[in-house]
C-alpha positions in Angstrom: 0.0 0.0 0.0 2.9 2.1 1.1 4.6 1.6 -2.2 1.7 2.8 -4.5 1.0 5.8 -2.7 5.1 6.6 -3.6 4.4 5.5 -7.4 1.5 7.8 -7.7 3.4 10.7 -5.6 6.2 9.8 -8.1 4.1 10.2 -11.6 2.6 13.3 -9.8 6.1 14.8 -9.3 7.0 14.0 -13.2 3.8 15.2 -14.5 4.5 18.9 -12.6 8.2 18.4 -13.9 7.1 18.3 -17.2 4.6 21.1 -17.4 6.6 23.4 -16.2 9.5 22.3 -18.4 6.8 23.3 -21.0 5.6 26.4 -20.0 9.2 27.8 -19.5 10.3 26.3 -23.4 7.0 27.7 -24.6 7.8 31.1 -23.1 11.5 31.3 -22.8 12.1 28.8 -25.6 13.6 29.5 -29.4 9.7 29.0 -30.9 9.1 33.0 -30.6 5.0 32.2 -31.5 4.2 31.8 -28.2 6.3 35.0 -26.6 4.8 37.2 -29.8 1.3 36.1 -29.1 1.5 36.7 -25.3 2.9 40.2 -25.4 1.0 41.7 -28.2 -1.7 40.5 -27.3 -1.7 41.3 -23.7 0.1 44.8 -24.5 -2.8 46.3 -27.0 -5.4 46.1 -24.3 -6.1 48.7 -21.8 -6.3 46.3 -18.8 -4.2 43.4 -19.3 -0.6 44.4 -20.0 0.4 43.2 -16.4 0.3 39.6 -17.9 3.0 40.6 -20.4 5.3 42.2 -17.5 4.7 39.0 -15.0 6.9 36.9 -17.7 9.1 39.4 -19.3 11.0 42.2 -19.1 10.6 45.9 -20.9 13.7 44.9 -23.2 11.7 41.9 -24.8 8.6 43.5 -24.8 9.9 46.6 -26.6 11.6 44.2 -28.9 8.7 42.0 -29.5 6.4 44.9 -29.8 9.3 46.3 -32.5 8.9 43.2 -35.0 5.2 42.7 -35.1 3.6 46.3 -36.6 1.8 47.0 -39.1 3.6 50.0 -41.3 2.4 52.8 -42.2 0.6 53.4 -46.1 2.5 56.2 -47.8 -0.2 56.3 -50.2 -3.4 58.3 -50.0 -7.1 57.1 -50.7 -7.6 57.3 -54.5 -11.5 58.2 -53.8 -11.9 58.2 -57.6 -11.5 54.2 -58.0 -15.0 53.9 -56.2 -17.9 53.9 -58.6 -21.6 53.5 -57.3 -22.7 52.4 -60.6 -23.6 49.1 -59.9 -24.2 48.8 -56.2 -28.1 48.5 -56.1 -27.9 45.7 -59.0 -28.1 42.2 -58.4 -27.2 40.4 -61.3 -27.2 36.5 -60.2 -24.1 35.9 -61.6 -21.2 35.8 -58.9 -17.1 35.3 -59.6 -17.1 32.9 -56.1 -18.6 32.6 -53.0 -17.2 35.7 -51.2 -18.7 37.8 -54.0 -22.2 35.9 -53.9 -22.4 36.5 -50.1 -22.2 40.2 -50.8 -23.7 41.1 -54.0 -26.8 38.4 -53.7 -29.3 40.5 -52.0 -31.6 39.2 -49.4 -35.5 39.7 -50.9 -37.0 42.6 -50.8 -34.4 44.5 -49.1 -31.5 46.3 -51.2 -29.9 48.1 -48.3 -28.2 46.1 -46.7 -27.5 41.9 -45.4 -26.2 40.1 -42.2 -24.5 36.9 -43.1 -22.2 34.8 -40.6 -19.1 32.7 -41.5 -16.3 31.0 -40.2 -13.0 31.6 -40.6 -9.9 30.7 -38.6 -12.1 29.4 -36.0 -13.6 32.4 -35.4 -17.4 33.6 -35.6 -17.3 36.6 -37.8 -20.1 38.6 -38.6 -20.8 41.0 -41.7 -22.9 43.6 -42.2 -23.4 44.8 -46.2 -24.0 48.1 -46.7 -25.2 49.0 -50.2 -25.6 52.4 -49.7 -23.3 54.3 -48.0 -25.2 58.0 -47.5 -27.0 55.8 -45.1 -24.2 55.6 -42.8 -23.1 57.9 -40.4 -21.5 58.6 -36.7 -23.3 59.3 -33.5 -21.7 59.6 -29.8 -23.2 57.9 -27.0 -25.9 60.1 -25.1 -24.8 59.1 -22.3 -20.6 59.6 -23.2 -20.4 61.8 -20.0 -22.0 59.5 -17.7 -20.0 56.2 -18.7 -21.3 55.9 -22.4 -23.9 52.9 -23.5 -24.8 49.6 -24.4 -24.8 49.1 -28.5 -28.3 48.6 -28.4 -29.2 51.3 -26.4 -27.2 53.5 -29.3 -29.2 52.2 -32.1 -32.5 52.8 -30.5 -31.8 56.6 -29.1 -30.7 56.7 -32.7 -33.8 55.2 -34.1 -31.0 52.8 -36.5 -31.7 50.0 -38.3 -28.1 48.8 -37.4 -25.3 50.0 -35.2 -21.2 48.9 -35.2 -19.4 50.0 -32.7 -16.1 53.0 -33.5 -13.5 54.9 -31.7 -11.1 53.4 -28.5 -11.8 55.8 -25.4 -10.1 56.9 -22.2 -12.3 56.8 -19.2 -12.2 59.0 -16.5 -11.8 57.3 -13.3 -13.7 60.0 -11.1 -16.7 60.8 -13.2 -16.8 57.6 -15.5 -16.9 60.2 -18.7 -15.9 58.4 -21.8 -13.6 60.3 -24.2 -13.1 59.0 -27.9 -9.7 58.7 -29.0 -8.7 61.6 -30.9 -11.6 63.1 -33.4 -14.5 62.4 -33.9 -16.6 64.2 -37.0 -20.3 64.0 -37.9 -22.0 65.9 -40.5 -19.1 67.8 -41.4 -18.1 69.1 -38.0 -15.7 67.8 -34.9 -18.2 66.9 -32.2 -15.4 65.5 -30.0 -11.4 65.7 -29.6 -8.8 67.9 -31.7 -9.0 69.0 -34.4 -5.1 68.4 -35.3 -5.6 64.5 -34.4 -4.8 62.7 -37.4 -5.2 59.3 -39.1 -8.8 59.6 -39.4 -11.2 56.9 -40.8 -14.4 58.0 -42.1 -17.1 59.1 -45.7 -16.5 61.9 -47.4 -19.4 63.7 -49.1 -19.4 61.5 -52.4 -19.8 58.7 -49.3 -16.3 57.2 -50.4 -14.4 55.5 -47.4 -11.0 57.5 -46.9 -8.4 56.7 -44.5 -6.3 59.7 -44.3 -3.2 61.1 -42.0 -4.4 64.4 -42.3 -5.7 66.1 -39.5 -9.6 66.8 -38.7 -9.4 70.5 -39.7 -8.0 69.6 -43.5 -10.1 66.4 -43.6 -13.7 68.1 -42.9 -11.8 71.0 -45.6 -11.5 68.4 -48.0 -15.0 66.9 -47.9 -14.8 64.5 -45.0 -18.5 64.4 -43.3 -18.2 61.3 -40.5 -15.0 60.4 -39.3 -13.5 59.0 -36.2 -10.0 58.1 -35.2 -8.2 54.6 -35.2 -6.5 52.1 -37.0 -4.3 51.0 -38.3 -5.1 51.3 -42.2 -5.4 47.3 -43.6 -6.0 47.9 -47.6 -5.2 51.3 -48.9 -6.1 51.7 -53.0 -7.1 47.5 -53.4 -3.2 47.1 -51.8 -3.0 45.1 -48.3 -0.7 47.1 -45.7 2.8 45.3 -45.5 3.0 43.8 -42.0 6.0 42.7 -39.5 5.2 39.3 -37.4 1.2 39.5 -36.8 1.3 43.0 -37.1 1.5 44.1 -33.1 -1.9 43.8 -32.5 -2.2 40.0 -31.1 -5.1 37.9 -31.5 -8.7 39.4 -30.2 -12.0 39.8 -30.9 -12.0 42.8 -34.1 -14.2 45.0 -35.5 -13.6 46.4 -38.8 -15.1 48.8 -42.0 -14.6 48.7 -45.6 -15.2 49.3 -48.8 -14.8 47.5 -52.1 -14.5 49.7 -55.6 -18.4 49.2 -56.6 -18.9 51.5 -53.1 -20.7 48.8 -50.8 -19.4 48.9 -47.3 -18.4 45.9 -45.2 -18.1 46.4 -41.1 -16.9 42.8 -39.9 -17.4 42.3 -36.4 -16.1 39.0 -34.5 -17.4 37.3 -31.3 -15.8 38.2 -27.8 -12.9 36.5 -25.9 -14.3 32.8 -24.4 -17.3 32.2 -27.0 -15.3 29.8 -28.7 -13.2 32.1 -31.1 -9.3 32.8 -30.8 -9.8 36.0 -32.1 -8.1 37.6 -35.5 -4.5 39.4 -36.0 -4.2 42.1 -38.4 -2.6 40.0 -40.8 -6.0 37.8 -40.7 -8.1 40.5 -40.6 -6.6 42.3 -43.9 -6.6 38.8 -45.7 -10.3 38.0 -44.5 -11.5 41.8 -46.0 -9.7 41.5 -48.9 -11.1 38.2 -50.0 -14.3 39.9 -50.2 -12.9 42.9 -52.1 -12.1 45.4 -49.8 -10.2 48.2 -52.1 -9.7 50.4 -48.9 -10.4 48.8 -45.1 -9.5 50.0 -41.6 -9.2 48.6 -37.3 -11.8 50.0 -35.3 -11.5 49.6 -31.9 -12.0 45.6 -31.0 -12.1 43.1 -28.0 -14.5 43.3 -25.7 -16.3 46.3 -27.9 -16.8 45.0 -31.2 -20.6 44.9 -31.2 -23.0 44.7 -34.1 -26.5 45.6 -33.8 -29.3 45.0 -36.2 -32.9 45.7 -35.9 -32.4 46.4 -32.0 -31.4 42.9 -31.6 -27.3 41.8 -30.6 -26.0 40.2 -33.4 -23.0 38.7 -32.3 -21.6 37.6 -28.9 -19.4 40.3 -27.5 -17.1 40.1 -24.5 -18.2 42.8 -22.3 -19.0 42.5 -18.6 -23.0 43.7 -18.6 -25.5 41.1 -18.4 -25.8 41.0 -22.0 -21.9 40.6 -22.6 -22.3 44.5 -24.1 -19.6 47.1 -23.4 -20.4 50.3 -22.6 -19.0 52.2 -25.9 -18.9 56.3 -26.7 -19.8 56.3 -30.6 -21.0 54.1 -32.9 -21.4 53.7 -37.0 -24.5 54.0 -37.8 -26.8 52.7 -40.3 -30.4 54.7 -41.0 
């Protein structure tokens, strides 16, 4: 009796041995998957970067964070590639499946479609927009009391859907929400500075354009919603050129495009723990571009990506309400 009691003790000790042989090869080891995917994804969220420090140390972070980005375009938005001509025609004839999910209209309703897919073992859902003037930006009522729920957005707004936008910085005392940087509706900066630049948003010809300039010259040059974030995926039908996953890590991602025919994409993916991994940039550019994304952009992800249609949650967020919503201070909204 003695003896298997000091077999099983035995195995016990190995079994310990061995995991933690593994976790240190996994994060010390030469395989630098592991160490990339821990630090950028712990370091590009606003809560968690303690998990990156509790393994290593600001030299290999730095370094990490160094080879995994997503550079810079040096290109501009050629808005004159998009042409509306054929965006409210469905013709029935399709070049593959990507291009039959968007163009094939759902009956009786040629403003927009919600389809799900898979892809990388992740939930991701899309809302087709096929006509843009219908879209525009709206803050949160509520942005200086703590913000709102996505649904909540879309029905103060009276929207027939709702997509969350910006990143924000909360105020500790007062629970105010402020967007990052800009944010522009209807042709004027309702929030932020107007020097902030890299600025996502539809001019007055309702073309998508990601620009660096600042709010001032953008709203001078046409822009009439915009918001602030990134980084730019597909500039001019040409995907950004990326270093290691692209610095972002692997989380839930909401993002907004639009292919050369003018219909607009927003692809929203479900929150951390509902069975999806979550996307890296380098995913998320190749998944928009397979449907034809000419020129696509990050909004602000994890436990904020939230898509709302018809007043009903369409995907399955990771917030911390009941209803696994975030409380969010603008949205993109569809009327």
């Amino acid at each position: 009796m003695e003896k298997k009691k000091k077999d099983k003790l035995m195995i016990t000790v190995v079994i310990l041995d061995i995991l933690v042989f593994l976790g240190f090869f996994i994060t010390y080891g030469p395989i630098s998957y592991f160490r990339n995917l821990l630090i950028t994804t712990a370091m590009t969220t606003r809560t968690h970067q303690y998990l990156a420090y509790i393994f290593y140390n600001d030299y290999i972070i730095s370094e990490t964070m160094k080879a995994n980005v997503v550079k810079k375009f040096d290109d501009t938005t050629d808005t004159s590639a998009i042409k509306f001509n054929n965006t409210n025609v469905d013709t029935g004839v399709y070049a593959n499946e990507y291009e039959e999910q968007v163009l094939k209209r759902d009956e009786g309703n040629d403003l927009y479609k919600v389809f799900t897919v898979e892809y990388k073992r992740n939930t991701i859902h899309m809302l087709v927009v096929y006509d843009p003037s219908r879209i525009s930006m709206v803050l949160s009522k509520k942005i200086s009391r703590g913000g709102q729920v996505m649904t909540a957005i879309a029905r103060d707004n009276e929207a027939i859907a709702a997509v969350n936008a910006s990143g924000y910085n909360r105020n500790r005392t007062t629970g105010a929400l402020t967007p990052y940087g800009a944010v522009i509706s209807s042709g004027k900066i309702i929030s932020g500075s107007p020097g902030t630049n890299q600025l996502i948003g539809f001019n007055e010809d309702n073309v998508l354009v990601l620009t660096y300039d600042d709010a001032e010259t953008a709203i001078k040059n046409g822009m009439r919603d915009a918001m602030t974030f990134g980084p730019f995926l597909i500039m001019n039908g040409e995907k950004a050129e990326m270093k290691g996953d692209g610095g972002w890590g692997y989380a839930p991602r909401t993002a907004i495009a639009q292919r050369k025919d003018g219909i607009v994409l927003f692809a929203v993916g479900d929150g951390r723990g509902k069975g999806s991994p979550g996307l890296s940039m380098v995913q998320l550019a190749d998944f928009l571009y397979q449907y034809g994304a000419y020129n696509a952009a990050n909004l602000d992800g994890g436990g904020s990506s939230m898509l709302v249609v018809n007043n009903k949650l369409v995907n399955d967020p990771g917030g911390y309400s009941y209803t696994g919503e975030r409380y969010v201070c603008n949205a993109w909204i569809l009327k």
